[in-house]
VOLUM-579186 format. One record per atom (N, C-alpha, C, O): residue number from 1; atom name; residue in three letters; y, x, z; chain. Coordinates in steps of 0.02 Angstrom, whole numbers, plus 50000, padded with zeros to 5 digits. Each point is the difference from the previous one (the first is absolute). Example, Ala and Ser with C-alpha at 12.3 -4.5 7.8 and 13.67 -1.06 7.14 Angstrom:
% VOLUM-579186
nr atom rest yy xx zz kette
1 N ALA 49716 50660 50390 A
1 CA ALA 50059 49955 50000 A
1 C ALA 50060 50045 50000 A
1 O ALA 49999 50052 50033 A
2 N SER 50054 49930 49931 A
2 CA SER 50059 50042 50003 A
2 C SER 50055 49961 50037 A
2 O SER 50055 50025 50008 A
% end
This chain:
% VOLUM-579186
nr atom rest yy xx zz kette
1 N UNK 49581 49411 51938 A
1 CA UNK 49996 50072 49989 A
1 C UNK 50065 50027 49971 A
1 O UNK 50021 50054 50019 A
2 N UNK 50015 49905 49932 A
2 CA UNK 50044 50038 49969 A
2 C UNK 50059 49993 50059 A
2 O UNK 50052 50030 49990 A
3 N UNK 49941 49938 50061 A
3 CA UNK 50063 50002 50080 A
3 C UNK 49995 50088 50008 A
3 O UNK 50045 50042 50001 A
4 N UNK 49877 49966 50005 A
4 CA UNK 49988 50075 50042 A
4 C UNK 50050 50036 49952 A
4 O UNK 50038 50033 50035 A
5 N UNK 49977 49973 49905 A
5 CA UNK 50031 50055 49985 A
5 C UNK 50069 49994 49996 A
5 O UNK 50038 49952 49993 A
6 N UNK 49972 50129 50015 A
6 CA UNK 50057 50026 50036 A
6 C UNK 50071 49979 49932 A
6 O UNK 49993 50006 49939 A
7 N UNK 50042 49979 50082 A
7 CA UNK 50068 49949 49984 A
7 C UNK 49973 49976 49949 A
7 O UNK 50024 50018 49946 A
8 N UNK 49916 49931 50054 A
8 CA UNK 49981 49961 49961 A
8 C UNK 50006 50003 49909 A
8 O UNK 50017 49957 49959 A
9 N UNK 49959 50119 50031 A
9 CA UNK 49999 49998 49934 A
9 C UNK 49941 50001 49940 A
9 O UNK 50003 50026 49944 A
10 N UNK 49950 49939 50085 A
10 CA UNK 49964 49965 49986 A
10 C UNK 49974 49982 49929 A
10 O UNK 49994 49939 49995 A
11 N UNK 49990 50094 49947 A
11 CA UNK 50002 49986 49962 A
11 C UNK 50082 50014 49941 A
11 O UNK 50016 49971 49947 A
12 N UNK 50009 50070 50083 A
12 CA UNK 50073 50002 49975 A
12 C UNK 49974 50046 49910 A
12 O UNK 50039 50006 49953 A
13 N UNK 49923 50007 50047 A
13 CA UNK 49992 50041 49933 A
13 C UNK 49927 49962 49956 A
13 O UNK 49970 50019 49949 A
14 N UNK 50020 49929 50090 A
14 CA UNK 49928 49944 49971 A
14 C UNK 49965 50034 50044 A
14 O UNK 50008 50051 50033 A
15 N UNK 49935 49892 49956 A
15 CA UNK 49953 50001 50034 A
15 C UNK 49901 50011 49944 A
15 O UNK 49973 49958 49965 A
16 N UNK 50001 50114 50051 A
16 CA UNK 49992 50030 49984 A
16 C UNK 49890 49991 50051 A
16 O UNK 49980 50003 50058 A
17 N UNK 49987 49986 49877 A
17 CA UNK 49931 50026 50040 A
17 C UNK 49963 50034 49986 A
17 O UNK 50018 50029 49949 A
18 N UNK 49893 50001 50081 A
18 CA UNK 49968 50040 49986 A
18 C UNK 49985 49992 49901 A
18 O UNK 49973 50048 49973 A
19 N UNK 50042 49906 49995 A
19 CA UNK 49976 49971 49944 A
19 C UNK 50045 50036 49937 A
19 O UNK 49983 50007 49942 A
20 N UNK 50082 50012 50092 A
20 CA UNK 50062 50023 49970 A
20 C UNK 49982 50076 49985 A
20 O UNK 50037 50034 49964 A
21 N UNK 49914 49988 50058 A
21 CA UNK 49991 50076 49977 A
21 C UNK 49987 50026 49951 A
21 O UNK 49968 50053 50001 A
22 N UNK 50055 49913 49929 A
22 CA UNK 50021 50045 49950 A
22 C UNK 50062 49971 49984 A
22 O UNK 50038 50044 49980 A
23 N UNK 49987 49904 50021 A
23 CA UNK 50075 49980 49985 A
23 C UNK 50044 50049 50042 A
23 O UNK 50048 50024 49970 A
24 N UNK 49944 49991 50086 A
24 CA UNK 50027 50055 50052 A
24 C UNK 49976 50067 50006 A
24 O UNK 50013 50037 50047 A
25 N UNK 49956 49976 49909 A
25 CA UNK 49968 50068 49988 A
25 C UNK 50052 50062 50004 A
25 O UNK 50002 50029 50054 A
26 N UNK 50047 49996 49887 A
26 CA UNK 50038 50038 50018 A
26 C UNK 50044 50012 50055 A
26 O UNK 50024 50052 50024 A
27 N UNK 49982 49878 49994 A
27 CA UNK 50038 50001 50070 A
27 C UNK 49950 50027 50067 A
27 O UNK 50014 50040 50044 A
28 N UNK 49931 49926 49946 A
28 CA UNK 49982 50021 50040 A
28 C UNK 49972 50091 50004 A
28 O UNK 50006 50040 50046 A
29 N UNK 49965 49966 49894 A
29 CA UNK 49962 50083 50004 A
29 C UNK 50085 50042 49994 A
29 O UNK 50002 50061 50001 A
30 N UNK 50049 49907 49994 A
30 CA UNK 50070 50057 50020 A
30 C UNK 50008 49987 50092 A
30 O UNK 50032 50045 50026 A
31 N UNK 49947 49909 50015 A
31 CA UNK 50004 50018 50051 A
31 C UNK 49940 50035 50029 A
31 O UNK 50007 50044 50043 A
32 N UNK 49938 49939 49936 A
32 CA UNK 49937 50052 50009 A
32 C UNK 50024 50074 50016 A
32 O UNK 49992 50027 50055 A
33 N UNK 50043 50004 49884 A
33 CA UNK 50013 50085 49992 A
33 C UNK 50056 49981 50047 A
33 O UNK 49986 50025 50054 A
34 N UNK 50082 49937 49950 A
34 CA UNK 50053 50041 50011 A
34 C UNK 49998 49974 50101 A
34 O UNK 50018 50036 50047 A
35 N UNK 49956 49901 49955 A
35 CA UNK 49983 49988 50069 A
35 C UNK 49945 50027 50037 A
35 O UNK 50001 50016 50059 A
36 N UNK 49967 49985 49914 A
36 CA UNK 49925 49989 50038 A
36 C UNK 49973 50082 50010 A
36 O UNK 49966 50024 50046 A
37 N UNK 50071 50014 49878 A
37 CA UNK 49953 50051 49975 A
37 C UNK 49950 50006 49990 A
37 O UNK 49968 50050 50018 A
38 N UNK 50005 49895 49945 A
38 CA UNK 49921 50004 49967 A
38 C UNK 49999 50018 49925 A
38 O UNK 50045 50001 49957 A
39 N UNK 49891 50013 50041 A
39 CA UNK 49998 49999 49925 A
39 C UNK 49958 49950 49971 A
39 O UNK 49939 50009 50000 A
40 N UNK 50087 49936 49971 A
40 CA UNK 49962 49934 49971 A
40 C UNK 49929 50021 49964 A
40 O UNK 49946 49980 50021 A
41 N UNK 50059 50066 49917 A
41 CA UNK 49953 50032 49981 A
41 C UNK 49937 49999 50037 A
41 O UNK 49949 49975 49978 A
42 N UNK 50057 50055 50082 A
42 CA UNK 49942 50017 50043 A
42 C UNK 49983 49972 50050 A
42 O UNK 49963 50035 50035 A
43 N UNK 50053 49906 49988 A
43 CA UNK 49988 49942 50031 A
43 C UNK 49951 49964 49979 A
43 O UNK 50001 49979 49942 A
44 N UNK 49937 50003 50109 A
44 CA UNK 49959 49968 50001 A
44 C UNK 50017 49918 49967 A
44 O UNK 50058 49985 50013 A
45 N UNK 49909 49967 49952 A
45 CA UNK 50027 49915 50015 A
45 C UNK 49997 49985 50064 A
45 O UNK 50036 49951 50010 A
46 N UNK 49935 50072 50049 A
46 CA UNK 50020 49959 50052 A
46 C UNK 50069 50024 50030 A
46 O UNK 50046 49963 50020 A
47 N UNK 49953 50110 49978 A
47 CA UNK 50069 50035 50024 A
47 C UNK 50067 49950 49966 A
47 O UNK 50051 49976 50025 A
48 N UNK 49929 50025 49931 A
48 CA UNK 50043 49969 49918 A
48 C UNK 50024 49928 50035 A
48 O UNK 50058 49989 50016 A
49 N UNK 49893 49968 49991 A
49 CA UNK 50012 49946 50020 A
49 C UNK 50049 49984 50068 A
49 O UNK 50045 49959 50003 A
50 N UNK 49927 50091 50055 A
50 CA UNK 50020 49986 50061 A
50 C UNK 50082 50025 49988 A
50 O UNK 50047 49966 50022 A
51 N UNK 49962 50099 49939 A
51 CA UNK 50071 50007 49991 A
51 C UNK 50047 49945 49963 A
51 O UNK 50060 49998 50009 A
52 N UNK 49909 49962 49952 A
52 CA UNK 50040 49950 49952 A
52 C UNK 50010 49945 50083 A
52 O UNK 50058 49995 50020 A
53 N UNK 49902 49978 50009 A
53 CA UNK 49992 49971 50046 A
53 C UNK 50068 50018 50025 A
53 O UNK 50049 49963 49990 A
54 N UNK 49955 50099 50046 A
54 CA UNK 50076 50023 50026 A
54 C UNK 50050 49989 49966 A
54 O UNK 50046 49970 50027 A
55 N UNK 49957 50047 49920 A
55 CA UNK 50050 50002 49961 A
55 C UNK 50019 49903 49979 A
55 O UNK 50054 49971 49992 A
56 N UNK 49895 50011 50006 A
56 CA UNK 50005 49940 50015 A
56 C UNK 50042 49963 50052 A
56 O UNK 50045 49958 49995 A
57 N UNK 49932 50066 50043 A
57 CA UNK 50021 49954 50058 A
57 C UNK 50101 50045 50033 A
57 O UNK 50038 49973 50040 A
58 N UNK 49974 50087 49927 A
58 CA UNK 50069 50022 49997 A
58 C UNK 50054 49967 49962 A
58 O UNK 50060 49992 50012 A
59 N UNK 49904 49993 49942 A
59 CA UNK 50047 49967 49937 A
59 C UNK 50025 49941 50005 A
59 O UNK 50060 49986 49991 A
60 N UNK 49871 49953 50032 A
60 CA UNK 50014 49938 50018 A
60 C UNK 50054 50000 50063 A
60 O UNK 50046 49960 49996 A
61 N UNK 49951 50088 50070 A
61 CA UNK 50039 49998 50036 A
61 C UNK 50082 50029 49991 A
61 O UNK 50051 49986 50030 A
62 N UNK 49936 50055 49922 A
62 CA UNK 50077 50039 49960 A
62 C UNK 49994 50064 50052 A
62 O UNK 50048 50018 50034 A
63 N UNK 49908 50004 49968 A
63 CA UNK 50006 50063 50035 A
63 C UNK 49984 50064 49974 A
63 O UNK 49972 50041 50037 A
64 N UNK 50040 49973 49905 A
64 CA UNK 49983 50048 49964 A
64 C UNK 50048 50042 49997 A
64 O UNK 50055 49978 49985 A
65 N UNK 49937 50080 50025 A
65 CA UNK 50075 50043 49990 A
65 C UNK 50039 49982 49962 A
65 O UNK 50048 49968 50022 A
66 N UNK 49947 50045 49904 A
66 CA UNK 50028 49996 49951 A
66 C UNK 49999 49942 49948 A
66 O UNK 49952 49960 49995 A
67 N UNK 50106 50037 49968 A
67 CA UNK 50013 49941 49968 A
67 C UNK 49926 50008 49933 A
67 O UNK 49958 49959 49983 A
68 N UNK 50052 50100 49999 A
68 CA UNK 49933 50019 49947 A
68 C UNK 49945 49967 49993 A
68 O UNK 49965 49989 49951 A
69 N UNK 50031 49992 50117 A
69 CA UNK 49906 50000 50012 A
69 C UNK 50001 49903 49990 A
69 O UNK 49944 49976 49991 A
70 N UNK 50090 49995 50009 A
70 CA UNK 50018 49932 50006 A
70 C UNK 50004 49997 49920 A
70 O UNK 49952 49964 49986 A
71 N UNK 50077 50053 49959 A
71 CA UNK 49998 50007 49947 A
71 C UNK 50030 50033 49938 A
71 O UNK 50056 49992 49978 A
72 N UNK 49885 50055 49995 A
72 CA UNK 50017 50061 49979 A
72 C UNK 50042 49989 49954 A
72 O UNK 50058 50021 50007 A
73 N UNK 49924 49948 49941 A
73 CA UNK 50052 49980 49937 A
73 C UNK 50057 49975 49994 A
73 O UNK 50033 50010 49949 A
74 N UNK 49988 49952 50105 A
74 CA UNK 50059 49996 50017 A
74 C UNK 50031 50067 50041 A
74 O UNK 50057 50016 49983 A
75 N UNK 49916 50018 50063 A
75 CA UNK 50033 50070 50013 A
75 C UNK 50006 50028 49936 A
75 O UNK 50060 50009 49989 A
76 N UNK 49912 50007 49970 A
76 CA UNK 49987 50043 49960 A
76 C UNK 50074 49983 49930 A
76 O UNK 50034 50043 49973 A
77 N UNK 49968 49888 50019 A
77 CA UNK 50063 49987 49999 A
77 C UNK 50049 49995 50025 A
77 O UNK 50052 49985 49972 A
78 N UNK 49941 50028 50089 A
78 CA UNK 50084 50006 50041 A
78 C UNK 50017 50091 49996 A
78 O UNK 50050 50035 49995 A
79 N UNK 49898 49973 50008 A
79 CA UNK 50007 50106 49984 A
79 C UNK 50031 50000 49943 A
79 O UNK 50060 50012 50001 A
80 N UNK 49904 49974 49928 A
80 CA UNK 50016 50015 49935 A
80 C UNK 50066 49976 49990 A
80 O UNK 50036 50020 49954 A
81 N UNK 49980 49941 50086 A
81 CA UNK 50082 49957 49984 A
81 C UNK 50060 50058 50035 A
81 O UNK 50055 50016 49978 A
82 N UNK 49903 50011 50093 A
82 CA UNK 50032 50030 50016 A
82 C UNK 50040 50071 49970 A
82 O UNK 50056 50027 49999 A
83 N UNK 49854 49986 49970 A
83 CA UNK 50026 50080 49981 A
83 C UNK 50027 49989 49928 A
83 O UNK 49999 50047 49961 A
84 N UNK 50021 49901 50024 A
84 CA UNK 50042 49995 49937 A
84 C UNK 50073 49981 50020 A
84 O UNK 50037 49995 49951 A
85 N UNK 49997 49991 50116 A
85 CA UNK 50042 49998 50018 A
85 C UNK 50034 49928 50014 A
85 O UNK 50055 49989 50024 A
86 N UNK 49890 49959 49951 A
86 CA UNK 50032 49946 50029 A
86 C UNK 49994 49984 50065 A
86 O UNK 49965 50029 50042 A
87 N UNK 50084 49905 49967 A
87 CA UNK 50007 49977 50065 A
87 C UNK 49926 49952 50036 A
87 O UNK 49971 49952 49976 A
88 N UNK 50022 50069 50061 A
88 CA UNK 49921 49956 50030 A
88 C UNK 50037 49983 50081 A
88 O UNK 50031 50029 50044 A
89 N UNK 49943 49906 49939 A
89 CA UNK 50021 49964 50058 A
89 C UNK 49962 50015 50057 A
89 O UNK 49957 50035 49973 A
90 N UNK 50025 49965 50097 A
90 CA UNK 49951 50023 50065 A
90 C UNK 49966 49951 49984 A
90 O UNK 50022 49949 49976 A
91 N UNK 49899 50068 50039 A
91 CA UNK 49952 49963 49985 A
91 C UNK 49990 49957 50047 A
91 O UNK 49957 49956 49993 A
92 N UNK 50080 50049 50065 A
92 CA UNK 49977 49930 50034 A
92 C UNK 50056 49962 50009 A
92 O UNK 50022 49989 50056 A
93 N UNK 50007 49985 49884 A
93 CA UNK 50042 49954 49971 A
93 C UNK 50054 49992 50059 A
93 O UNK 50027 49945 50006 A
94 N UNK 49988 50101 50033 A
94 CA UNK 50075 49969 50051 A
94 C UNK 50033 50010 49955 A
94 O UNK 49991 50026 49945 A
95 N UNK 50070 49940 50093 A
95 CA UNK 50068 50021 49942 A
95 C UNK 50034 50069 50008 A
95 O UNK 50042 49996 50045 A
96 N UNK 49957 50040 49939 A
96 CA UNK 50032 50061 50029 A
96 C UNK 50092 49980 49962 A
96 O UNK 49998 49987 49940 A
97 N UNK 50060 50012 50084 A
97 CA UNK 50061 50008 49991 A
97 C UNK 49991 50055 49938 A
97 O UNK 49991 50003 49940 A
98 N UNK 50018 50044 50124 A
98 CA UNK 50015 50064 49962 A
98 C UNK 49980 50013 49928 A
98 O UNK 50037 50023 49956 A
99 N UNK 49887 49957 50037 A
99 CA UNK 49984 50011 49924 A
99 C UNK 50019 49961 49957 A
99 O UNK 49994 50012 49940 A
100 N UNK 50037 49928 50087 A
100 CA UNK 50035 49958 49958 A
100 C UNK 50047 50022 49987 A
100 O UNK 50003 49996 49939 A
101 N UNK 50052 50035 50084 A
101 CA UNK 50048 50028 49996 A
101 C UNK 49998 50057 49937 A
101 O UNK 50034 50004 49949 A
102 N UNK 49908 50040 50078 A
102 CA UNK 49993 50048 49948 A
102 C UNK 49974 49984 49934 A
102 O UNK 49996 50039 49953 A
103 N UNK 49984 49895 50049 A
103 CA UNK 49967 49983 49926 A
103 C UNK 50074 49971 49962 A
103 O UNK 50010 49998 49940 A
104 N UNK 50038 49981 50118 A
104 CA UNK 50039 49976 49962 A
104 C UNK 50045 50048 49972 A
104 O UNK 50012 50001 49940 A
105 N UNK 50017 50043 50103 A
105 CA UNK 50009 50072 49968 A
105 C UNK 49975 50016 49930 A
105 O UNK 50039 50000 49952 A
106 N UNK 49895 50014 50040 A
106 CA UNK 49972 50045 49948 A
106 C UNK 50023 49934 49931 A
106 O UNK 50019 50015 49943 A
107 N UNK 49973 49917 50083 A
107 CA UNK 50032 49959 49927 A
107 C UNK 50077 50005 49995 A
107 O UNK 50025 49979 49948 A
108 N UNK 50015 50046 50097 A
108 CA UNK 50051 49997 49971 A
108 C UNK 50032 50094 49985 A
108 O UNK 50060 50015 50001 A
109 N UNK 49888 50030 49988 A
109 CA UNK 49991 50046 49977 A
109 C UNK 50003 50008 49936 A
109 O UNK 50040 50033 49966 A
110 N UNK 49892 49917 50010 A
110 CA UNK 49982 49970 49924 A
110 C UNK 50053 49999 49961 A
110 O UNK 50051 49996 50034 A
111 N UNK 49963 50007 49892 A
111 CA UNK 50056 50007 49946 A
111 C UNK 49968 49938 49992 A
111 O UNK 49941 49982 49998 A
112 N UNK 50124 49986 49996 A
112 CA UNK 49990 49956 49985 A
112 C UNK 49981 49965 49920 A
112 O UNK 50040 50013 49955 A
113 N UNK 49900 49944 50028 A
113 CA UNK 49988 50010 49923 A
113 C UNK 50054 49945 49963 A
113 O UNK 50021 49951 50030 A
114 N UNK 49993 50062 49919 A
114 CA UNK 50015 49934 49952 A
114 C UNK 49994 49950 49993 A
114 O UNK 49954 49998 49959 A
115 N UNK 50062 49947 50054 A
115 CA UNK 49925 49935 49951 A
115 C UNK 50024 50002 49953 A
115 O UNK 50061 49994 49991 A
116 N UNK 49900 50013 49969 A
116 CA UNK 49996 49981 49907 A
116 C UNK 50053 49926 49969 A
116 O UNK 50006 49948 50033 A
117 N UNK 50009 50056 49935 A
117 CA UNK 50020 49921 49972 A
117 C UNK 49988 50004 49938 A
117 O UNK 50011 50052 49970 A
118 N UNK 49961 49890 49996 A
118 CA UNK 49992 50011 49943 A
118 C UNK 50087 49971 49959 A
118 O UNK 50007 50010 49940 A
119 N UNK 50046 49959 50098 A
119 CA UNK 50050 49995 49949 A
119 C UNK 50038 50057 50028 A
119 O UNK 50001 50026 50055 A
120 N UNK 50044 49988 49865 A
120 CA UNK 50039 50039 50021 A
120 C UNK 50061 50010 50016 A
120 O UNK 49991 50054 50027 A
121 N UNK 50060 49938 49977 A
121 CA UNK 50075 49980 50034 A
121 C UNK 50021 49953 49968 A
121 O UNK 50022 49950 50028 A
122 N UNK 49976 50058 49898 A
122 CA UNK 50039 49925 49984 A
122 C UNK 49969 49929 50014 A
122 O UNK 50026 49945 50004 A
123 N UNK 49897 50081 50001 A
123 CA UNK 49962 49931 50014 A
123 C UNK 50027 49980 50055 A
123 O UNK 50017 49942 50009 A
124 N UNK 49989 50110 50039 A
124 CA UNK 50005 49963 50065 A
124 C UNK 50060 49976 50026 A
124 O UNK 50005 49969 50053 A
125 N UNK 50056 50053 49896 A
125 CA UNK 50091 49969 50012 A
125 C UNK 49973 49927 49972 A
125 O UNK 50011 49947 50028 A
126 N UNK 49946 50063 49901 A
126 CA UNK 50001 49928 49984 A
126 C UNK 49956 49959 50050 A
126 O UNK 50016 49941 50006 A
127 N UNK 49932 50082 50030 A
127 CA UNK 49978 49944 50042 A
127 C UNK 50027 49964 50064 A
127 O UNK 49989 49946 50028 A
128 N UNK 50064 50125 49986 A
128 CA UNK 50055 49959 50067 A
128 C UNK 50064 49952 49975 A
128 O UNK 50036 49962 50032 A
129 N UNK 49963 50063 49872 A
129 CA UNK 50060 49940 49994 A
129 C UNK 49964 49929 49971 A
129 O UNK 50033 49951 49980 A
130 N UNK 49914 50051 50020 A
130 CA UNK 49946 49951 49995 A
130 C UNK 50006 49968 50083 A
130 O UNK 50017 49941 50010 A
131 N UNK 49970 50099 50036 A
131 CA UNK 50008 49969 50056 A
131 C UNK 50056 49971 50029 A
131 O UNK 50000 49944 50026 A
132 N UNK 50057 50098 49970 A
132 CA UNK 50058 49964 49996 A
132 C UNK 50026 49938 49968 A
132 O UNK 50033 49956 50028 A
133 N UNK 49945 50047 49905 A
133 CA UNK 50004 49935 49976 A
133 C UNK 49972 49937 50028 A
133 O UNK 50034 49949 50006 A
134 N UNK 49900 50055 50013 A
134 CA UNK 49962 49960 50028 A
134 C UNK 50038 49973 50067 A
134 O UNK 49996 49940 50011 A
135 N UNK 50037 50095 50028 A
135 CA UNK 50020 49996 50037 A
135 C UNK 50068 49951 50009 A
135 O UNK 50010 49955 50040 A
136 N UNK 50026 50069 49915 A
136 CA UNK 50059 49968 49975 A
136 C UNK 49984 49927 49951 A
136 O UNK 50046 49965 49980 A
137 N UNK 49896 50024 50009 A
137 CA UNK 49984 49949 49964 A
137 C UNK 49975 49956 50046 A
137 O UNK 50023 49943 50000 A
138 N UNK 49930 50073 50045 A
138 CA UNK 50008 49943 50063 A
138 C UNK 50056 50003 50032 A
138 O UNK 49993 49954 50040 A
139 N UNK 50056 50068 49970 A
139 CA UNK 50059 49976 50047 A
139 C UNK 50034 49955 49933 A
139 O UNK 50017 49941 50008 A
140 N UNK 49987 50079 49952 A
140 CA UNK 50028 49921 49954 A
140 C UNK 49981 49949 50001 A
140 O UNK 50027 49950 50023 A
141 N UNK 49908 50057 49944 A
141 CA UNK 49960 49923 50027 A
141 C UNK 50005 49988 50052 A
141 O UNK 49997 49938 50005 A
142 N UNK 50011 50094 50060 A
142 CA UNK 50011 49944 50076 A
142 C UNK 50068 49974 49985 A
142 O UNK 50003 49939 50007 A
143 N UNK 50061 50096 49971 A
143 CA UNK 50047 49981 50000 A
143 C UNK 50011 49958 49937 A
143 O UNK 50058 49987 49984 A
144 N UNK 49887 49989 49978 A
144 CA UNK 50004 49946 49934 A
144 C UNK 50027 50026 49944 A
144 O UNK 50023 49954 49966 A
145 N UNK 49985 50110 50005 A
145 CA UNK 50041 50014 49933 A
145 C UNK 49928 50016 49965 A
145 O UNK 49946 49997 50029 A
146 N UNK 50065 50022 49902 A
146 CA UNK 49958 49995 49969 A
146 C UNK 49984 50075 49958 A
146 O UNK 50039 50032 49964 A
147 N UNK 49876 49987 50058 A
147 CA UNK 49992 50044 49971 A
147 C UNK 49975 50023 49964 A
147 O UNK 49941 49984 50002 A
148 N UNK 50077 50065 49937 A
148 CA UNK 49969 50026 49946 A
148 C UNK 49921 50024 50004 A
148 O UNK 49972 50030 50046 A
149 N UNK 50007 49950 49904 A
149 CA UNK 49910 49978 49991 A
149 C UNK 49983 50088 50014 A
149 O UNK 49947 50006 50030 A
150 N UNK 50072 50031 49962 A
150 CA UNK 49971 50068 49970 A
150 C UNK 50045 50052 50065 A
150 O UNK 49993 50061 49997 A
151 N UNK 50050 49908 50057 A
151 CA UNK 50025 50037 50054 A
151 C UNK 49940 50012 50043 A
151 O UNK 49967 49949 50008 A
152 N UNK 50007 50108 50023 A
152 CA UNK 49970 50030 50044 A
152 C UNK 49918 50005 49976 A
152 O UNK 49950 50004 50035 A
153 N UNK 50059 49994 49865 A
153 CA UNK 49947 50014 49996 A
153 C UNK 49980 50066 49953 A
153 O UNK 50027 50020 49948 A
154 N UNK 49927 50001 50083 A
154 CA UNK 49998 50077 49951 A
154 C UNK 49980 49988 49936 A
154 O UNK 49952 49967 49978 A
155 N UNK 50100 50072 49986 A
155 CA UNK 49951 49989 49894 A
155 C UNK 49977 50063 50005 A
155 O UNK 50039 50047 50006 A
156 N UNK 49897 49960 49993 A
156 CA UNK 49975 50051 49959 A
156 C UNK 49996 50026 49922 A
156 O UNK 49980 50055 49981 A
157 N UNK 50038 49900 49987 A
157 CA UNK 49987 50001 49950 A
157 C UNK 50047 49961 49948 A
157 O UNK 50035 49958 50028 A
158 N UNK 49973 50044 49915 A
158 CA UNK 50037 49943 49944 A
158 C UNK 49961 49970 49975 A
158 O UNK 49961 50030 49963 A
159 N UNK 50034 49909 50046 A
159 CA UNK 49962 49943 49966 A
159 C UNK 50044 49975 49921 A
159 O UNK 50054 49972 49991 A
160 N UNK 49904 50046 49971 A
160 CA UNK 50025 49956 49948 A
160 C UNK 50013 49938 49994 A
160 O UNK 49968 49982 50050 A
161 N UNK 50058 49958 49923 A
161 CA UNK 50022 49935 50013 A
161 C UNK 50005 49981 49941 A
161 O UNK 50019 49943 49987 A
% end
């Protein structure tokens, strides 16, 4: 059965049955009004049923107009993202270039922030001549001279003795 349908999309949004009719509820009573033009309200249970039936059998095949009706809460977050101005990727995950492009745009728009450090300049001359030392203290030892106990190491502090 799933051959018969048309470019085999088959389940592309799950697979969905008569049993699902309240987990799929909003989805479904928003295609009721905006497809069908019914009014859920005033629908018989059998009317009720035979329409979930349809709606059933659209969804499992991916033939539903709209991305909405497949799942509301996730539309409903791709809107809210929208109308706040972020970037939302196309919901059926191709790659689009272009919006890559433009997303990369809008980050190099961005001011760029700070990172924080917690030392403050002299810490950090002393930690590169800490590194330097270190540095210069293994090339002695490969070359065999002998080095001072306390080269390439940071004092924080004065130890009494």
């Amino acid at each position: 059965m799933a051959s018969a349908v048309v470019g085999g999309q088959w389940g592309k949004y799950g697979i969905i049955s008569e049993s699902d009719i309240f987990s799929k509820g909003p989805e479904f009573r928003t295609w009721l009004v905006e497809e069908r033009k019914m009014n859920p309200e005033k629908m018989s249970k059998d009317q009720n049923k035979k329409e979930f039936a349809r709606f059933v059998e659209d969804y499992n095949t991916a033939t539903l107009p709209h991305e909405k009706f497949y799942n509301m809460e996730t539309y409903e977050r791709r809107m809210n993202a929208m109308r706040a101005g972020e970037f939302v990727p196309p919901p059926d995950d191709a790659y689009d270039a272009a919006a890559d492009m433009r997303a990369h745009q809008n980050n190099l728009k961005r001011p760029i922030v700070e990172s924080e450090s917690y030392l403050d300049k002299e810490q950090l001359q002393e930690l590169r001549r800490v590194q330097r030392e270190r540095v210069e203290a293994g090339k002695m030892k490969l070359l065999g001279m002998d080095v001072k106990a306390n080269m390439g190491v940071r004092m924080d502090g004065v130890l009494d003795g």
